[in-house]
C-alpha positions in Angstrom: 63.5 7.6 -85.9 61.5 4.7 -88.0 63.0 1.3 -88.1 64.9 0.4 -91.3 64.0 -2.9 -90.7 60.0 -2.0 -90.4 60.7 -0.3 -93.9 61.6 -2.9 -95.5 59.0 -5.4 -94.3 55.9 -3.7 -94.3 56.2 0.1 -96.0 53.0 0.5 -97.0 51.9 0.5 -93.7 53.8 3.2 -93.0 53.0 4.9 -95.7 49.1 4.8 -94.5 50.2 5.5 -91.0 51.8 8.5 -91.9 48.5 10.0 -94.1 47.1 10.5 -90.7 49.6 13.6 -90.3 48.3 14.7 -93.9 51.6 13.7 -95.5 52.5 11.6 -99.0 55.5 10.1 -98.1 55.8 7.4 -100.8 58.3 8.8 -102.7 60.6 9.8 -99.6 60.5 6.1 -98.6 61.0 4.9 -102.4 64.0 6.9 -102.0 65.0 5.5 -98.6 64.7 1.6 -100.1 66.4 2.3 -102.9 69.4 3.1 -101.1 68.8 0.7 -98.8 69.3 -1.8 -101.5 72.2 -0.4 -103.1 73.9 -0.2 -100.0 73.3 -3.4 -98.5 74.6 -5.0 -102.5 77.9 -2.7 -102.0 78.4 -4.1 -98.2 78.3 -7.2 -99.7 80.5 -6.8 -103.0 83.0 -5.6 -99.9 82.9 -8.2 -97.6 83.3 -10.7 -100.3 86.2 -8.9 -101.3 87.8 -8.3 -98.0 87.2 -12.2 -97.8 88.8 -13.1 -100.9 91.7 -10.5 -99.8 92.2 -12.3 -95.9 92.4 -15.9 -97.2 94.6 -14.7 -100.1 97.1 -13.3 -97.9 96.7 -16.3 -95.2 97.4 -18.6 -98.8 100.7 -16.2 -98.9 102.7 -17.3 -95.9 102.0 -20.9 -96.7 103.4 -20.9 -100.6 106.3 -19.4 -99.0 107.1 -21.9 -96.9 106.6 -24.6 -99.7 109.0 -22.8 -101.7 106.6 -21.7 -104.0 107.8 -18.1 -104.0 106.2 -16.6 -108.2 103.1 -17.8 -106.7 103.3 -16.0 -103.5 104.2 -12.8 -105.3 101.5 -13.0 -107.9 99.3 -13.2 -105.1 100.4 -9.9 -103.0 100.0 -8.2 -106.4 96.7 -9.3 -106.4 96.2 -8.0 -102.9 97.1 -4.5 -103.7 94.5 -4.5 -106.1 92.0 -5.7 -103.5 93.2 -3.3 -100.8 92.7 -0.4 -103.3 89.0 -2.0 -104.4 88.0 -2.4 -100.4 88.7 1.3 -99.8 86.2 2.3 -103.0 84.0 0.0 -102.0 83.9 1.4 -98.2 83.9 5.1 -99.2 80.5 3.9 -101.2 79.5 1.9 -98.6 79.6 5.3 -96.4 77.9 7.2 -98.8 75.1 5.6 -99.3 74.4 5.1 -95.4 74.7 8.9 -94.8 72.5 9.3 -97.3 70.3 6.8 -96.3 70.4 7.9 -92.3 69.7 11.7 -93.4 66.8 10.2 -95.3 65.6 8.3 -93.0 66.2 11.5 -90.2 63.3 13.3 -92.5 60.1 10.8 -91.5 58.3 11.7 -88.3 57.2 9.0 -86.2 54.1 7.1 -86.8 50.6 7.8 -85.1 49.3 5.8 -82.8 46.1 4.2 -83.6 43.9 6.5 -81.7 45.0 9.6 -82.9 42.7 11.3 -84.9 43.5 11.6 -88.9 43.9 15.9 -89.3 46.0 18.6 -90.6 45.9 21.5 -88.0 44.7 22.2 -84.8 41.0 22.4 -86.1 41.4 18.9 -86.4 42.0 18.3 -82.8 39.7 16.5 -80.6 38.2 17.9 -77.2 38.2 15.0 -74.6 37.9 16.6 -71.4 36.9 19.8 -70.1 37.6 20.8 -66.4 35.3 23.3 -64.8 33.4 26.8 -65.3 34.8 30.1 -67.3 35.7 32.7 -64.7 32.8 35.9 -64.8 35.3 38.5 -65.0 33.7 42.7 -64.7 33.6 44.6 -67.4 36.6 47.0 -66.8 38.8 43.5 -66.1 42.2 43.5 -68.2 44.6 41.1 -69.7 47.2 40.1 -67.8 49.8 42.2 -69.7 47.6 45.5 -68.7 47.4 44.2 -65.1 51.0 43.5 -64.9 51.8 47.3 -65.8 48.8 48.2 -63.3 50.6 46.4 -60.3 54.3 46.5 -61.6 55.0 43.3 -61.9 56.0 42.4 -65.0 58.2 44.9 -67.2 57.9 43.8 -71.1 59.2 47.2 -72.4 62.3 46.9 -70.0 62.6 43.2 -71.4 62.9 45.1 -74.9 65.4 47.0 -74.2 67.6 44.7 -72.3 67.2 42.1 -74.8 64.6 42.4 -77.8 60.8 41.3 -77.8 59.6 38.0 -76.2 62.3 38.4 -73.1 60.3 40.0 -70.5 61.4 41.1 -66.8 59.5 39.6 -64.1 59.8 42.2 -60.9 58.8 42.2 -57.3 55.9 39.8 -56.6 55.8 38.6 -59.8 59.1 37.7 -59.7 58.3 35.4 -56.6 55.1 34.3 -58.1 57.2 32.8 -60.8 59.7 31.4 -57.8 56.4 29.9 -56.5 54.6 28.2 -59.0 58.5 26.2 -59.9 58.8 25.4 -56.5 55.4 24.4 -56.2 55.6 22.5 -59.5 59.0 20.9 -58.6 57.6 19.7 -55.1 54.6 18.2 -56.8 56.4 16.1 -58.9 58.6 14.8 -56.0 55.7 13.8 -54.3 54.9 11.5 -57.7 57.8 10.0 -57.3 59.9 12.3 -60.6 63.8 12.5 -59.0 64.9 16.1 -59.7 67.7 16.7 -61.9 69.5 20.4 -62.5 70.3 20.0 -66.3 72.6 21.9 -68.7 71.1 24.6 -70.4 73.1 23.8 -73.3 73.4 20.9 -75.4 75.4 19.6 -78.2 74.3 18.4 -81.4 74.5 14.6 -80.7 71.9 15.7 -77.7 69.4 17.7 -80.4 69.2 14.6 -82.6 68.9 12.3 -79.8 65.7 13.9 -78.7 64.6 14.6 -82.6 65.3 18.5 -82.3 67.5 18.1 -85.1 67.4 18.3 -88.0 63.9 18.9 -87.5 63.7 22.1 -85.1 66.9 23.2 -86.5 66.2 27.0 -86.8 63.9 27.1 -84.0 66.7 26.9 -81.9 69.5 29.4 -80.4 72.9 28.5 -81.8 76.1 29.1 -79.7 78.5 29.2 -83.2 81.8 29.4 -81.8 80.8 26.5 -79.4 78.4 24.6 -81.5 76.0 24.0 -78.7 72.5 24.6 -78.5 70.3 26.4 -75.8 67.5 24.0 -75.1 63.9 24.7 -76.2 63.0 22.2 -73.2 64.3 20.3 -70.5 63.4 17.5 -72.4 66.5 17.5 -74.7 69.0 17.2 -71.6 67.5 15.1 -69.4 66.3 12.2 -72.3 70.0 12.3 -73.6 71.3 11.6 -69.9 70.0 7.8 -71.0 71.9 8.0 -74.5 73.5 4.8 -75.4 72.3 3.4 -72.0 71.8 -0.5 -71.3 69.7 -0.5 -68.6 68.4 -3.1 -66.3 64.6 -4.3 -66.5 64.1 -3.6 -62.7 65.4 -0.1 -62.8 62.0 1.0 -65.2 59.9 3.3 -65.2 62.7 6.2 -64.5 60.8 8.9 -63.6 62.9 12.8 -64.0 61.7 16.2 -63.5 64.1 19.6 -63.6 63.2 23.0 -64.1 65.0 25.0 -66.1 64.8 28.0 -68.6 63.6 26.8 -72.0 65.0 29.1 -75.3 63.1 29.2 -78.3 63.3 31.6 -81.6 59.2 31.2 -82.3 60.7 32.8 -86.2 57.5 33.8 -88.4 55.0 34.1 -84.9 53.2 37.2 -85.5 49.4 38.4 -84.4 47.9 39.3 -81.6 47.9 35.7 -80.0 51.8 36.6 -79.1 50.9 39.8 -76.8 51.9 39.6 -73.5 53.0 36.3 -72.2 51.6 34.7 -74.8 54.5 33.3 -77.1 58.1 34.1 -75.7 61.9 33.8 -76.3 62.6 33.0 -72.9 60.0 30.9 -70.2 60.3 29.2 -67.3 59.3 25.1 -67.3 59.3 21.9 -65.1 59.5 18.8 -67.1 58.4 15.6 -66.3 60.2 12.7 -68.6 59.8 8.7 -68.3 62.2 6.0 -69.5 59.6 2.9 -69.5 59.0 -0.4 -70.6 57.1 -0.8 -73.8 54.3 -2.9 -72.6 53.7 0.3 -69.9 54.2 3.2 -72.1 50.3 4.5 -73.0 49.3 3.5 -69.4 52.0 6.0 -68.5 50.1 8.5 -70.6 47.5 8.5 -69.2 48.7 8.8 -65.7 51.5 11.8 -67.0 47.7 13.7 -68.2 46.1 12.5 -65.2 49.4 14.2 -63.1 49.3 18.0 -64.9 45.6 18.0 -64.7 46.0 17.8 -61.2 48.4 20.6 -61.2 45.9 22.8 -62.8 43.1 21.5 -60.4 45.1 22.8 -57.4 45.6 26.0 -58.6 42.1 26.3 -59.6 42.0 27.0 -63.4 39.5 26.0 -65.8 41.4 24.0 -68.6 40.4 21.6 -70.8 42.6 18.5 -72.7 43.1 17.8 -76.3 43.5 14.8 -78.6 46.1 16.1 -81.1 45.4 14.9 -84.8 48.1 13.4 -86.9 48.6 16.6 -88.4 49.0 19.3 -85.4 51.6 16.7 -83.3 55.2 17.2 -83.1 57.8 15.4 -85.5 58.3 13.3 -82.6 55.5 11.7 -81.1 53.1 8.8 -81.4 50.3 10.8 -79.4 50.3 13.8 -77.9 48.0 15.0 -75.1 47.8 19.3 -74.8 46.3 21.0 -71.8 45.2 24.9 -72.6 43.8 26.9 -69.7 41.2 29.7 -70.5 42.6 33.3 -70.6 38.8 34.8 -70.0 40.2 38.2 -70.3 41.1 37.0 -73.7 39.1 35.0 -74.4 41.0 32.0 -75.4 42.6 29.2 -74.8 46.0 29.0 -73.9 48.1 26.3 -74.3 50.1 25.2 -71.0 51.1 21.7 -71.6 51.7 18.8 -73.8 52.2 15.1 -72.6 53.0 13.2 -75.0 54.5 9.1 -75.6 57.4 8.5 -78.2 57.5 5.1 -78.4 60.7 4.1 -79.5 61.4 6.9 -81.6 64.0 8.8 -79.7 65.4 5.9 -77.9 66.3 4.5 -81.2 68.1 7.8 -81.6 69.6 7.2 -78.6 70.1 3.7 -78.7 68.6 3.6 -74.9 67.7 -0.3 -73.9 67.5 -2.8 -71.3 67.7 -6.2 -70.9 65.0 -8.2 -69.1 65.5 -11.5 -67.3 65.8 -12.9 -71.0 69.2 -11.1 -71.5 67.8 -9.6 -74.9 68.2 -6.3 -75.5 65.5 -4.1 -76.6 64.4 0.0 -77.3 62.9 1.4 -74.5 60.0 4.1 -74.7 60.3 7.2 -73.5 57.6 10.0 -72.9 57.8 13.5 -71.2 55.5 16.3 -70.9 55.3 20.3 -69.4 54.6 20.1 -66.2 54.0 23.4 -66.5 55.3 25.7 -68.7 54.9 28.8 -66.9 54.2 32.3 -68.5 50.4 31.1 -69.7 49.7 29.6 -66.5 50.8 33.3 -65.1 48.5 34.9 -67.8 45.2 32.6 -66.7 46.0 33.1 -62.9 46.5 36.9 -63.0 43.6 37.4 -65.3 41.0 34.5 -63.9 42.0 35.9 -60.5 41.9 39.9 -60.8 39.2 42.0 -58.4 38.5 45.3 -57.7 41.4 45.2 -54.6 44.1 43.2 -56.6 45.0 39.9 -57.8 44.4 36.6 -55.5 47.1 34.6 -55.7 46.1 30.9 -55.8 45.4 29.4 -51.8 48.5 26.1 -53.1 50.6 28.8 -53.3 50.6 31.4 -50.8 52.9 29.2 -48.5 55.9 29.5 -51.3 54.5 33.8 -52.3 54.4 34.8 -48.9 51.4 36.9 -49.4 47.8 36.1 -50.8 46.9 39.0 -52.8 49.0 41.1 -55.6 48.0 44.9 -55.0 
């Protein structure tokens, strides 16, 4: 979340930051600096109060040992009074701060100064593009037609087992989707990101931490009874694993990566840009996630981008990398990096991946620090990105890939398939 403190001093800038995202938020930060003000004069109404009240009842003791006993009692009167004052003055005190956190819980994070001004994705800026468009026949088929053709992937089955968007990977699909994890998982380890297995659901302190809440609210599968959360992305877990964390200088950058299933309602997607594997319920995902120092965090960026473009180089797939505007990034972030691989058979691009740098937006959330050799304390950044998502890098491969014989299965990862074509 935005610094209270920055709000105060400068809020204009803010203000003007945030037009980059196409969004007037003067009145919502009028609002937040208004009760910033009323509840910093009730703090200090109270702690005048509950000073007045301590010395009075210190004053008590010592009137009763001069003998001075009317005086003593007119003074515990008084105290009542106070004690009954101080517990108004807190409940307002509380109050206001909830309101003032909730408030404050509404303003995405800032843009970085590079990041384009812009409202959607048309407003996103194309800064690299990463080989030739596959020359597909002209009987070729989308992937979801060649996953009936070869039996590898069941959507009606995934229907009727759960609903739409929850489809039923079978046979070698089933262990091409083995294969690209463990391919993606041994990847990272070579880059140095430690595995971790993380809980597939989280608890509300964990949602807000990362900024899924109250942002992402309905976006996300709720466990009622339990009020936990199934995660939307490894993200969520992993990041929280550093909540109210002081960490040591020396231990940064901490570099994570887990795979795990990633749960997300998509309400309102509709159109024919959700066929097939296009937009799901359920998908697999590695995640990459750094914990860094401040002065590192948009070198490590770059080099996160750098890491799932390599990815997508080894398995041969022509992709190319967006800018996000202000407008088309996530509540969250201070830039934002996507990677969409072309889907020739559709004829469009397919987004895959997005890297992007938080600054210290979560770990404020979080309250995540570290000391340096100063002994001050201060917010870490954090970043994370897909690393990949899985069920559009299965579309581009199975469609980029098809022939008259079968599907080729990417040379990186026949040693994990077993087998180099899909027939």
């Amino acid at each position: 979340m935005l610094s209270i403190q920055d709000l105060r001093s400068d809020s204009s800038l803010i203000i003007e930051k945030l037009k980059k995202r196409g969004l007037d938020v003067q009145s919502s930060v009028d609002e937040i600096l208004a009760l910033d003000s009323e509840s910093r004069g009730i703090r200090t109404e109270l702690e005048r109060v509950q000073s007045d009240s301590n010395q009075a009842a210190s004053k008590i003791g010592q009137l009763m040992r001069e003998g001075k006993k009317d005086e003593a009692e007119s003074i515990k009167a008084k105290t009542s009074e106070w004690k009954q004052e101080i517990k108004s003055l807190q409940a307002e005190v509380d109050e206001k701060e909830g309101r003032l956190q909730a408030a404050i819980l509404t303003l995405p994070n800032t843009p970085h100064e590079t990041v384009p001004a812009g409202k959607s994705a048309e407003d996103n800026t194309e800064v690299l593009l990463h080989g030739v468009k596959p020359e597909l026949s002209d009987n070729a088929l989308p992937h979801w037609e060649l996953a009936k053709k070869y039996d590898i992937i069941d959507f009606d089955l995934g229907v009727k087992v759960s609903g739409a968007g929850f489809p039923v990977y079978k046979g070698k699909g089933a262990i091409l989707q083995r294969a690209l994890i463990q391919f993606f998982l041994n990847e990272a380890g070579k880059a140095g990101y430690t595995e971790i297995q993380a809980p597939l659901l989280v608890n509300e302190s964990s949602g807000y931490g990362t900024g899924q809440l109250p942002d992402k609210e309905g976006q996300m599968y709720h466990v009622g009874m339990d009020d936990l959360y199934l995660i939307p992305t490894a993200e969520v877990p992993i990041t929280n694993m550093f909540r109210d964390e002081m960490l040591k200088e020396d231990q940064l950058p901490i570099k994570s990566c887990g795979y795990t299933p990633c749960f997300r309602r998509e309400a309102g997607s509709y159109g024919a840009h959700v066929r097939g594997l296009n937009r799901l319920h359920q998908f697999d995902k590695v995640e990459i996630v750094q914990i860094v120092h401040p002065d590192t965090s948009y070198d490590v960026l770059e080099d996160m981008s750098s890491y799932v473009q390599s990815l997508l180089q080894k398995l041969g797939l022509h992709y190319r990398v967006l800018l996000l505007c202000g407008g088309d990034m996530g509540f969250t972030s201070a830039k934002t990096y996507d990677m969409e691989v072309w889907s020739p058979a559709q004829e469009m691009w397919l987004e895959c991946s997005s890297v992007s740098n938080f600054e210290n937006f979560q770990t404020r959330r979080l309250r995540c620090r570290f000391k340096g050799s100063d002994k001050k304390a201060q917010l870490a950044h954090s970043l994370n990105g897909s690393a990949l998502a899985l069920p559009r890098i299965v579309a581009a491969i199975l469609e980029s890939n098809q022939t008259a014989d079968g599907i080729m299965v990417p040379e990186v990862l026949q040693p994990y398939t077993g087998f180099s074509m899909i027939d």
